[in-house]
C-alpha positions in Angstrom: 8.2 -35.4 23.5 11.0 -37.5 22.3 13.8 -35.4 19.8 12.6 -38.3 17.2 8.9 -37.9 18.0 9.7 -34.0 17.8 11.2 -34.1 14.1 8.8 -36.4 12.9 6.0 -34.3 14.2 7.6 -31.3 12.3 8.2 -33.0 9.7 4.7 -34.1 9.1 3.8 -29.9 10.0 6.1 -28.5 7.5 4.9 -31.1 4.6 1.1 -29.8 5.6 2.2 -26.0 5.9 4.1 -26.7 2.4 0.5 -28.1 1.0 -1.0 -25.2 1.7 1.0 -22.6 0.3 0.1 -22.2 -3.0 -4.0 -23.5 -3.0 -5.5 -20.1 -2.4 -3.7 -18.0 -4.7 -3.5 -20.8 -7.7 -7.8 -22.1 -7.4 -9.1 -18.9 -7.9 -7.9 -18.7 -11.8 -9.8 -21.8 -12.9 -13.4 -21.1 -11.3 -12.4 -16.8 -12.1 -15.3 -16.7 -14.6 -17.8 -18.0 -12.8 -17.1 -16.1 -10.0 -16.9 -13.1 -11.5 -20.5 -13.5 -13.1 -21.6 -14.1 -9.9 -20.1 -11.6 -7.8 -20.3 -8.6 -10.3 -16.6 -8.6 -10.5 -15.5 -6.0 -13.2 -12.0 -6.5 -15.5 -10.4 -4.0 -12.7 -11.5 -6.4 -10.1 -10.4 -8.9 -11.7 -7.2 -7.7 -12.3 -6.9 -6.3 -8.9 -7.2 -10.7 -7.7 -5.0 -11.9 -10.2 -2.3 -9.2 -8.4 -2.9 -9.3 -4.5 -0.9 -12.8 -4.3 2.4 -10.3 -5.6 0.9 -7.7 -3.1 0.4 -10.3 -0.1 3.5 -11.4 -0.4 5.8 -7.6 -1.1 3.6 -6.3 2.2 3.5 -9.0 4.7 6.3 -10.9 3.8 8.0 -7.8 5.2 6.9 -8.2 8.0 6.8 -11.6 9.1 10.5 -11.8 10.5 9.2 -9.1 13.2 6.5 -10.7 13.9 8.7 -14.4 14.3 10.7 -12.3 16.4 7.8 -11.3 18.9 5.5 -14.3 18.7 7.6 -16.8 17.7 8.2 -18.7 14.6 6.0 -21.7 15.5 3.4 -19.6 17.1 3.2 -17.4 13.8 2.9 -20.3 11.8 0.1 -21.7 13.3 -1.8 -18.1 13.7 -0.6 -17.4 9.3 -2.6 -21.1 9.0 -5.4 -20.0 11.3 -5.7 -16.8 8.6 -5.4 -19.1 5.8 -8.3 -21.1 6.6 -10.8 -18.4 8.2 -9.7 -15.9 4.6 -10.9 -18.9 2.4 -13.9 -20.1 4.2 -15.1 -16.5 4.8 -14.5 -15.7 0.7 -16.3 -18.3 0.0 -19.6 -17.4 1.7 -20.0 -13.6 0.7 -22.0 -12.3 -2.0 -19.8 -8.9 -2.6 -17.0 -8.7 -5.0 -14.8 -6.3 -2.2 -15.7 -8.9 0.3 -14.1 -11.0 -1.4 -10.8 -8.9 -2.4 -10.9 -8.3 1.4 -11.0 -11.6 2.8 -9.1 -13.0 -0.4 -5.9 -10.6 1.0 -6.8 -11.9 4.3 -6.1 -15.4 3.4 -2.8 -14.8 1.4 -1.8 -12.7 4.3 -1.8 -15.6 5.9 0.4 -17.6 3.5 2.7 -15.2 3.0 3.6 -15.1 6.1 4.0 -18.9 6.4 6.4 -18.8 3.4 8.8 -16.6 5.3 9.3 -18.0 8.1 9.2 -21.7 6.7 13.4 -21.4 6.1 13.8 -20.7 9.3 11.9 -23.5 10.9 13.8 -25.5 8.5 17.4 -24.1 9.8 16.5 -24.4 13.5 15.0 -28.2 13.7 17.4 -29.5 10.6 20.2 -27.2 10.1 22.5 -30.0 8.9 19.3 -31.3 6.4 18.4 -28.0 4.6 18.5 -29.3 1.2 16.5 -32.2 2.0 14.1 -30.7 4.2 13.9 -27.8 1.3 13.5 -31.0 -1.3 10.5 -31.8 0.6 8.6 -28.7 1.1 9.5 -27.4 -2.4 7.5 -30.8 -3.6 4.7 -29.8 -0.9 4.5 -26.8 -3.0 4.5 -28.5 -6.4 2.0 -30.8 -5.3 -0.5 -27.8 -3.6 -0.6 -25.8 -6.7 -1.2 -28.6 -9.3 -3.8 -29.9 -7.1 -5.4 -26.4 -7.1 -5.2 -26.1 -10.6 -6.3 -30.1 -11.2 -9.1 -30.5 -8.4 -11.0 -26.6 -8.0 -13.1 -27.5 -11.1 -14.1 -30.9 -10.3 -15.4 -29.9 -7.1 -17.0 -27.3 -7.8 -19.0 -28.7 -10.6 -19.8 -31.7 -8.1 -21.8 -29.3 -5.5 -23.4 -28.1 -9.1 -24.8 -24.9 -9.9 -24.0 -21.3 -10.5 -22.3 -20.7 -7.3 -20.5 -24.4 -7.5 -17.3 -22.0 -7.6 -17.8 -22.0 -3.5 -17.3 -24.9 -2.8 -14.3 -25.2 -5.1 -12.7 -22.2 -2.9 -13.4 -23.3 0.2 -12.0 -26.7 0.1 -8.6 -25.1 0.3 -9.7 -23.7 3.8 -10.7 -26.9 5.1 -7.1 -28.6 4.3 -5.7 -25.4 5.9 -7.7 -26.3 9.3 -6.2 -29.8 8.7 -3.2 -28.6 8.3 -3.4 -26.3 11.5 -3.5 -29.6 13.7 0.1 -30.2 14.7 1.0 -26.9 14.5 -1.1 -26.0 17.9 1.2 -28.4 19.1 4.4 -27.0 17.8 3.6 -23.7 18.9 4.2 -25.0 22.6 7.6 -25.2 21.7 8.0 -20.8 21.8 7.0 -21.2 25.5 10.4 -23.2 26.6 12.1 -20.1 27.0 14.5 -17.9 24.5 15.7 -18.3 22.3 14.3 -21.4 21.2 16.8 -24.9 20.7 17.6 -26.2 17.4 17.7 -29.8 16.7 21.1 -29.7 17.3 21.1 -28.1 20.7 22.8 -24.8 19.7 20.5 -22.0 19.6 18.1 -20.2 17.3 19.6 -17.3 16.6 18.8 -13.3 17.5 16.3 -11.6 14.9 18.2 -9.8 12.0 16.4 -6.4 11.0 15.8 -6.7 7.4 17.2 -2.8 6.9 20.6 -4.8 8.0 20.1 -7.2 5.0 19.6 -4.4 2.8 23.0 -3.4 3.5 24.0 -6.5 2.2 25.6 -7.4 -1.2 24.1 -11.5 -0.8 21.0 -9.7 0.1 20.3 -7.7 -2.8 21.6 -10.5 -5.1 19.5 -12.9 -3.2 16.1 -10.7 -3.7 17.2 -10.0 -7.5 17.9 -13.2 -8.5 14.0 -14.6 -6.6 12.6 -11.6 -8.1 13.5 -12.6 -11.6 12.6 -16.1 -11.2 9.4 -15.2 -9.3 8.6 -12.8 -12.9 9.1 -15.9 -14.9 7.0 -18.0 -12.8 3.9 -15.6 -12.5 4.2 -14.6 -16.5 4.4 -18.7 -17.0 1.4 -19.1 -15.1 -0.7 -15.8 -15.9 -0.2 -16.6 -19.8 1.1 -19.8 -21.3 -2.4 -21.2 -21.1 -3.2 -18.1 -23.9 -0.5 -19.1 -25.6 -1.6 -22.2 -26.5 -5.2 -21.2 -26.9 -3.8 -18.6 -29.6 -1.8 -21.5 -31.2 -5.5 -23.5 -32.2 -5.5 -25.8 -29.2 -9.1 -26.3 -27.1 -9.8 -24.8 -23.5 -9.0 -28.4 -22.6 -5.7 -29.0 -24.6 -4.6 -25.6 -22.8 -5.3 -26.7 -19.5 -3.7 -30.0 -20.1 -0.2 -28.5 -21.5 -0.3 -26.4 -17.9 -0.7 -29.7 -16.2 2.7 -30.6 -17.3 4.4 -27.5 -16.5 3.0 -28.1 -13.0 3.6 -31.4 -13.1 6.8 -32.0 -14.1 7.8 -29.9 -11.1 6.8 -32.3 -8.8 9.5 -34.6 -9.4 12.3 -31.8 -10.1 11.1 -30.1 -6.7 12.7 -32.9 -4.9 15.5 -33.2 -6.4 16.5 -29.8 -7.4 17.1 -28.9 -3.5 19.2 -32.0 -3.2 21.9 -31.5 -5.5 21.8 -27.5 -3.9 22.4 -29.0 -0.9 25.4 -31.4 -2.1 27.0 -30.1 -4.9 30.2 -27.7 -4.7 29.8 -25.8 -7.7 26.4 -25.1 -8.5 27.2 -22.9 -12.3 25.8 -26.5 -14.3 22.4 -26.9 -12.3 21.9 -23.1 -12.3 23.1 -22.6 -15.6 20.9 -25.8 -16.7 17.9 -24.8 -15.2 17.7 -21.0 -16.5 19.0 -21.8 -20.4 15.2 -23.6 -20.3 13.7 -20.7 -20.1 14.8 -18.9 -23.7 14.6 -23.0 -25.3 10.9 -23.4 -24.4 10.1 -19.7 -25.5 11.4 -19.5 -28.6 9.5 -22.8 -29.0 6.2 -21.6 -28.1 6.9 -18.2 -29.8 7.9 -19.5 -33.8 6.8 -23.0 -33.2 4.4 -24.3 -31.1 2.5 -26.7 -32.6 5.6 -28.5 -34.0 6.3 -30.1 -30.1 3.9 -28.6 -27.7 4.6 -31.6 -24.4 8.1 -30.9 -25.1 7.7 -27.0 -24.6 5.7 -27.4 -21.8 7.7 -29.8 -20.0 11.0 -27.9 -20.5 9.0 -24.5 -19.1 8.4 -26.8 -16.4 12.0 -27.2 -15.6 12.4 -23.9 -15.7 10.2 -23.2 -13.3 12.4 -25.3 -10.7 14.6 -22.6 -10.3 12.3 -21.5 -7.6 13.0 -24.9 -5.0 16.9 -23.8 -6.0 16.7 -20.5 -4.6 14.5 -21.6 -1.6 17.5 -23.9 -0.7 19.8 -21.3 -1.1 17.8 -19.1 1.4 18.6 -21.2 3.9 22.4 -22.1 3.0 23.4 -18.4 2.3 22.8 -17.7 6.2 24.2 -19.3 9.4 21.4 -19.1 11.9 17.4 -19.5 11.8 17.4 -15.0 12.4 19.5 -14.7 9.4 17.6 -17.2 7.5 14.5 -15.4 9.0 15.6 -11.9 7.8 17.1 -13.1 4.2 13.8 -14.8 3.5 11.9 -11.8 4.7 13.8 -9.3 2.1 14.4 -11.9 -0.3 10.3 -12.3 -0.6 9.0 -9.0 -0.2 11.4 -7.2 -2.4 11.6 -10.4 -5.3 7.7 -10.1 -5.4 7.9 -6.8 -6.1 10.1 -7.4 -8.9 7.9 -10.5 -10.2 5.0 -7.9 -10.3 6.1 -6.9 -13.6 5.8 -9.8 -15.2 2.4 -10.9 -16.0 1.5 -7.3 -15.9 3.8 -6.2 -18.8 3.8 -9.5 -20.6 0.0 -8.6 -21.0 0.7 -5.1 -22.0 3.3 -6.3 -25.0 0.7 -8.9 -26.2 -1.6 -6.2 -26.9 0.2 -3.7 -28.0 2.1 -6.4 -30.7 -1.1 -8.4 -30.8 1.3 -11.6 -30.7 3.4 -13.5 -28.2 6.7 -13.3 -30.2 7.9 -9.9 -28.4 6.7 -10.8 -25.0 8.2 -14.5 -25.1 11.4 -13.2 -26.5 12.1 -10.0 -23.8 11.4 -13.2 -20.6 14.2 -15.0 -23.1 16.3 -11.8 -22.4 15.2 -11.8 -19.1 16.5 -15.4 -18.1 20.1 -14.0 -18.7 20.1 -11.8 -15.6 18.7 -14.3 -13.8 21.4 -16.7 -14.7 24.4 -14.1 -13.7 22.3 -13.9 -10.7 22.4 -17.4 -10.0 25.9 -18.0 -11.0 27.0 -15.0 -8.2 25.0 -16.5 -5.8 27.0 -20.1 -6.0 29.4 -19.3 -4.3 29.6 -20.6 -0.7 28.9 -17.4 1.6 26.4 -16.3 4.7 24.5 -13.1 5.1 25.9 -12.6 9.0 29.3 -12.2 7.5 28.2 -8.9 5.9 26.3 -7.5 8.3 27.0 -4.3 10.0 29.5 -4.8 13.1 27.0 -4.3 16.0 24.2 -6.4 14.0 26.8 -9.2 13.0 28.5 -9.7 16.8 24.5 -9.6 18.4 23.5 -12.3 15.8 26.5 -14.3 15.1 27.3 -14.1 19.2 23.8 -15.6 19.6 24.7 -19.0 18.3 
């Protein structure tokens, strides 16, 4: 295989993989009552789902930089799309609500693990194109969950019926197969010895224990800062739909206000990772991006029928501080381990955090029996995140702050 054919190829893998992150956690919501009905899924059930994405990601994303390590990361990939496809088929045949908590935790195993190691295949094929291959993966991702959110309905209501919701699951596991394709291909690249060539010729890089990047101070700041943002995103998505319910708007309405969160994150997912990638100092885009967050709140909050698109499309933009700390994954570390490892505790440790919020937003609705309070503490909440953000601008590298005998293996490696 040509080095041209060979990007392309991976390329066109990593835009699939990136379309197939987000459809098994983000179909379920819309098709959640009919399943439920239909399955016998109780409100602990249900909140159990709405919560195993955060678990998925804490547990395995831990462990998906060891399992790079032994397998290798284009090997892994193809197995976590393999687990994708086979956890949301198989959910979408049983007739047992812990079948399907099983098989649903199956499945987003599976994509968690993809989403770690997806920096690292991004710093050892284009380690002198991260922002632009970041650009194009974070807009994979856009696309994947608004197409869940947009498409699960439809289908499910064309196989009709009361278990229509089946077929509006198990779509997504049929684009995972499809997506599986050139990674069987890519995986043949792990077999050409170790450690594996970058694009560039230098090599991959030795795996980076993630205990080592919990010693770090880019480490910590790095899963804060994702944590925080991750919190956002998950309340954003659990609970803005209510909000404008609560505010007199139709099902409908609702659904169509998320669209343009979702949407408008299509076209700021490309770019976002571009200017990451290009501009020195990154305070204005940071800053830019997390003052959204307390704007569209306090719109939605004490005003939201006065401009609801314009609330819901500067949430949007909030939201795109998620594709700017993907691309800073892979800039804050020198070598496709590093990048491994900081995506590793960056995810499992940031989902953790992001836990919290839909969980508490919901426990301050009810206990206030508005949205004022809840919108107002993410308002407070988006100023961490922004002194996060701002700390994490400048230009540094994980390796550099490892311990001696873990920094000369891994920085001696490339």
């Amino acid at each position: 295989m040509t080095r041209t054919r060979g990007g392309a190829l991976m390329v066109a893998g990593i835009v699939l993989l990136a379309l197939n992150l987000r459809p098994v956690a983000g179909s379920v919501g819309p098709v959640l009552d009919d399943l439920r009905a239909d399955l016998g899924l109780g409100a602990g059930g249900a909140g159990l789902l709405t919560s195993l994405p955060v678990l998925a990601f804490a547990s395995v994303g831990a462990l998906a930089p060891r399992l790079a390590a032994r397998v290798g990361r284009h090997r892994l990939t193809a197995l976590a799309l393999l687990v994708v496809a086979l956890g949301a088929l198989l959910r979408a045949t049983v007739d047992t609500a812990p079948a399907f908590l099983a098989w649903s935790f199956v499945a987003l195993g599976g994509m968690a693990a993809a989403n770690v190691v997806l920096p690292s295949l991004v710093k050892q094929h284009f380690p002198d194109r991260v922002g632009p291959l970041t650009a194009v993966y974070s807009t994979g991702l856009a696309i994947g969950v608004t197409a869940a959110a947009a498409l699960t309905v439809p289908v499910a209501d064309t196989a009709g019926g009361a278990d229509g919701w089946r077929e509006g699951l198990g779509i997504w596991g049929l684009l995972a197969l499809l997506a599986l394709a050139p990674w069987l291909w890519l995986a043949r690249l792990d077999g050409r010895g170790a450690p594996a060539q970058a694009a560039g010729g230098g090599e991959a890089g030795a795996a980076v224990p993630l205990g080592a990047i919990a010693s770090t101070r880019t480490g910590w700041l790095m899963a804060v800062t994702f944590g925080l943002q991750a919190l956002q995103a998950y309340a954003i998505f659990g609970w803005v739909p209510a909000v404008y319910r609560d505010a007199g708007y139709t099902d409908a309405q609702a659904g169509g206000y998320m669209g343009l969160v979702t949407g408008i994150s299509i076209p700021l997912s490309l770019l976002v990772p571009l200017a990451t990638a290009r501009w020195y100092d990154l305070r204005p885009l940071m800053l830019g991006l997390t003052v959204c967050y307390p704007i569209a709140y306090s719109g939605l909050a004490f005003a939201p029928t006065a401009a609801p698109v314009v609330w819901a499309l500067v949430v949007g933009a909030a939201t795109c501080t998620f594709p700017l700390i993907l691309t800073l994954i892979g800039l804050r570390a020198r070598t496709p381990g590093g990048t491994a490892a900081l995506s590793g505790f960056t995810q499992s440790v940031g989902y953790l955090i992001a836990s919290i919020g839909p969980f508490g937003v919901g426990v301050l609705h009810d206990a206030t029996g508005g949205w004022q309070v809840p919108l107002m503490v993410l308002s407070v909440l988006a100023v961490p995140l922004a002194l996060g953000s701002v700390a994490l601008s400048r230009p540094r590298h994980v390796e550099d702050e490892l311990p001696a005998a873990v920094g000369a293996g891994v920085t001696g490696s490339g």
